[in-house]
N, C-alpha and C positions, 0 to 999 in steps of 0.2 A: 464145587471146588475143582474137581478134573476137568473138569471142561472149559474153566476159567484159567486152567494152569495152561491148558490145551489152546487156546486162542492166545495165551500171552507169546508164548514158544511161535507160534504161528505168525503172530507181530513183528517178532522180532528175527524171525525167519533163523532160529539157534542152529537149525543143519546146516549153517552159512558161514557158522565159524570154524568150517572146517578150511576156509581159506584162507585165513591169518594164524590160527593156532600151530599146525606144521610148521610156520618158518619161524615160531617162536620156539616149540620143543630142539627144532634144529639147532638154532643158535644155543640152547642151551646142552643139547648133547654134544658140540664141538666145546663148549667151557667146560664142562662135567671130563674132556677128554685131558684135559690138567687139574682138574679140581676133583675131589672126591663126591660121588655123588649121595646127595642127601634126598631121602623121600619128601621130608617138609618144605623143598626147593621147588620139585614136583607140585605136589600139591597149590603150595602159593601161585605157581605160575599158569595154571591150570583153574583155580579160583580167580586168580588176576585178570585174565585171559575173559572168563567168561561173563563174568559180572559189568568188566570196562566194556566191553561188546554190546552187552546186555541195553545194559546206560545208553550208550550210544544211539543203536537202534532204537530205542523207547523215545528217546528223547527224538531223532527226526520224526518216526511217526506224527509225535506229537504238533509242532512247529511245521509239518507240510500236511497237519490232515486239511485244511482248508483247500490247499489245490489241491490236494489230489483226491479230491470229491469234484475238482472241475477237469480233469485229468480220467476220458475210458479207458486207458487204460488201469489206473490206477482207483477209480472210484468203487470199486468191490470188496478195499482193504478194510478191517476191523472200524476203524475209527469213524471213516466215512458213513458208514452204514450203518454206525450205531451199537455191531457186534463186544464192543467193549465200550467203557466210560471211560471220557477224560480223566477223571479224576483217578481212576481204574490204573491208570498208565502211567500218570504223574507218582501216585504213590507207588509203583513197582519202579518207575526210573529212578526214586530217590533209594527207594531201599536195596537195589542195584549198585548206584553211586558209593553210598554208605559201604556196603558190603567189598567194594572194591578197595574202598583207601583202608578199610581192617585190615582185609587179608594180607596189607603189604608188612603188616607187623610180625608176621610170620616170618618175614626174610628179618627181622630187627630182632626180634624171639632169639633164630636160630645163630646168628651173626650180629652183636652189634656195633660193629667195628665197621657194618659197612648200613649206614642209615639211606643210603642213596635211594629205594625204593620206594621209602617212608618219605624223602623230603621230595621226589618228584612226581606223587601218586597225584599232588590237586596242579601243577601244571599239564601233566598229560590229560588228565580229565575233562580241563577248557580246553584242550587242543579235538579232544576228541570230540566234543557238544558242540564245538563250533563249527566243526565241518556241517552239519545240517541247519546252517546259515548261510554258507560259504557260495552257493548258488546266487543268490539275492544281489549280491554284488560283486561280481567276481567268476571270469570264463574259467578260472584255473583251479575251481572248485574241484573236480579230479583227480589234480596233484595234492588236494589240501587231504584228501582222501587216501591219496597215497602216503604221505609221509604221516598219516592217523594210523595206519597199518605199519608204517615204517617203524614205528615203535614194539610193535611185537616182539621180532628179535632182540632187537637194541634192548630193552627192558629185561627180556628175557636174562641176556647174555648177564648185567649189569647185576640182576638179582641173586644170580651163580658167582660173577668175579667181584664185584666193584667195578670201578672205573680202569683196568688195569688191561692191556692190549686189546685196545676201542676199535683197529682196523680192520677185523674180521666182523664183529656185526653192524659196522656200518658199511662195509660194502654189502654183506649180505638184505640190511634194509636198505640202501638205495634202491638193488636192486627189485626186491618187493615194492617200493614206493611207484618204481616206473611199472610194473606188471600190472598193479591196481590203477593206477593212472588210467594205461594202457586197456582193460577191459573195462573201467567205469565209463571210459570214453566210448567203449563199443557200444554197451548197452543203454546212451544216454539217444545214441541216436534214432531211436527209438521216438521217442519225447521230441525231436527238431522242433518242427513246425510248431506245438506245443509253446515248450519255452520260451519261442518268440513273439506269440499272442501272449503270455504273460510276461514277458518284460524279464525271462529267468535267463540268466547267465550261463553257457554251456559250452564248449568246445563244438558240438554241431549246430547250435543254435549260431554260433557265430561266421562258422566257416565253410556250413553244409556236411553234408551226410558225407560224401565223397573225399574231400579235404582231412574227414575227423576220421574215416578210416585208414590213409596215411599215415597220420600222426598217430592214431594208435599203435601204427606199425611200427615206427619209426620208437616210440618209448617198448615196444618187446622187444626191441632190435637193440636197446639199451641195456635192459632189465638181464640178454642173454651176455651181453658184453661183460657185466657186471657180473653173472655166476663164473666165467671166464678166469676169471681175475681173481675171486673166490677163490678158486680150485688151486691157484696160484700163490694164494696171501695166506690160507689154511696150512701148516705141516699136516694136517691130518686126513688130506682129501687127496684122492689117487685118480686111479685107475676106473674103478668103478663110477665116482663120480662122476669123470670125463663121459663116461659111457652114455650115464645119466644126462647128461647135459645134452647129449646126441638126441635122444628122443625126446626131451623137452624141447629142443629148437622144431623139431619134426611136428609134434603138438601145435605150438606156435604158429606156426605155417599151417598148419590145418584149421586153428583158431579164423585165421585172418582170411579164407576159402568158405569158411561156414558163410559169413556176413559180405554181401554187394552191396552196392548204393539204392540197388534197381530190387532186394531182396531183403528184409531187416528181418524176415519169417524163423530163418537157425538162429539168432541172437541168443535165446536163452541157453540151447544147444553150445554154444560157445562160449558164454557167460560161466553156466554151473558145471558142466561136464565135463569139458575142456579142463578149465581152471581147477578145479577140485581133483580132476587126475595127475596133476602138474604139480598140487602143492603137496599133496601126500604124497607121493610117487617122490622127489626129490626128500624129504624125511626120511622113507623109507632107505633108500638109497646113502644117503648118508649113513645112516644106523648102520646098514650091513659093510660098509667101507669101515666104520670105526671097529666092527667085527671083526674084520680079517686083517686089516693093516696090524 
């Protein structure tokens, strides 16, 4: 059974959600900064968080283990190789699923004046299963990926207020939607030549390696515009934030330096390391602004 929980976590690559869960705690320690905070808010959003994720990942495995057994890059992963069963996966993506649309009862439990979590737990769920289809027919699978992650905050925020001053976390996920955009693209380029013997939909595939690195730039060049504005739309973000913002453009810019046309070798380097220091690093940053303000 460890070693089976050990390959599932593995699967679904769960140290991974360290890149969506900060912008969802964020958004909800700026609502907690008018609202009283509650531990069972925590917790839900935290269950919510990992379980939707969970889903997610289980379910692409699932729906791309076919190519990506025709994929060397990707043909070592569980599925392909037999290291887990179909059926193995299929029963953890549902009881995943399941466990997801529960825990939004927690926000209904503690609140029920505000059911919004409860009644939008099964449209996010197809928004989020869909994206690992969204290749198949579709260059802007990327963006579908980003506004999959767009929801972290947004949700977040939503589970904390209700629907009640919506323009801080949706600037805050647009800007996540274009940051995810912006590194899926990095790392698809990887795959080019790939996707286009299989007929897969990609922003490199379409435009070349060269072209998709632009454009990746050009959505972090959005993503940075967008915490800008944040800092702006927030009463609760200063000085320290701004700070923050300074070294995350810096990152940025070292992100887009890892990866050349002519060198796809740092990608992961700029994928997990980069990005992971970026998303917690601006969490923390926030916390310690709502500290001292």
């Amino acid at each position: 059974m460890p070693n089976a929980v050990r390959k599932l976590l593995e699967l679904i690559r769960f140290s991974h959600t360290i890149f969506a869960l900060p912008f969802a705690l964020l958004a909800a320690a700026l609502a907690w900064a008018d609202e009283p905070f509650r531990w069972p808010d925590l917790l839900g959003i935290l269950l919510c968080m990992v379980f939707a994720r969970s889903a997610a990942m289980a379910f692409n495995r699932l729906v791309d283990r076919h190519i990506d057994a025709r994929n060397p890059r990707t043909a070592g992963r569980h599925l392909p190789v037999g290291s887990l069963s179909v059926a193995a996966v299929w029963i953890f993506t549902i009881v995943c699923c399941v466990g997801f649309v529960a825990c939004t009862l927690i926000f209904y439990e503690r609140d029920p004046s505000n059911p919004w979590p409860l009644y939008l737990c099964s449209p996010v769920l197809l928004l989020l299963l869909g994206y690992s289809l969204a290749k198949r027919f579709t260059s802007l699978a990327h963006f579908w990926l980003g506004a999959a992650l767009m929801l972290a905050p947004v949700a977040a925020w939503i589970a904390v207020k209700g629907l009640a001053d919506m323009t801080v976390p949706v600037i805050l996920g647009a800007a996540v939607a274009f940051w995810v955009a912006g590194f899926d693209i990095l790392y698809a380029c990887q795959d080019a030549d790939f996707d286009r013997e299989q007929a897969l939909h990609s922003v490199p595939a379409r435009f070349g390696v060269p072209t998709s690195l632009r454009i990746a730039a050009l959505c972090h060049a959005v993503m940075f515009g967008l915490l800008v504005w944040l800092g702006f739309a927030s009463p609760h973000l200063g000085y320290v934030f701004a700070g923050g913002l300074v070294v995350a453009g810096v990152l940025l810019v070292y992100e887009h330096r890892l990866v050349r046309p002519d060198d796809l070798t740092r990608v992961n380097r700029a994928f997990f390391h980069v990005n992971g220091v970026i998303s917690v690093g601006l969490l923390v940053l926030v916390l310690i602004q709502l500290a001292v303000k």
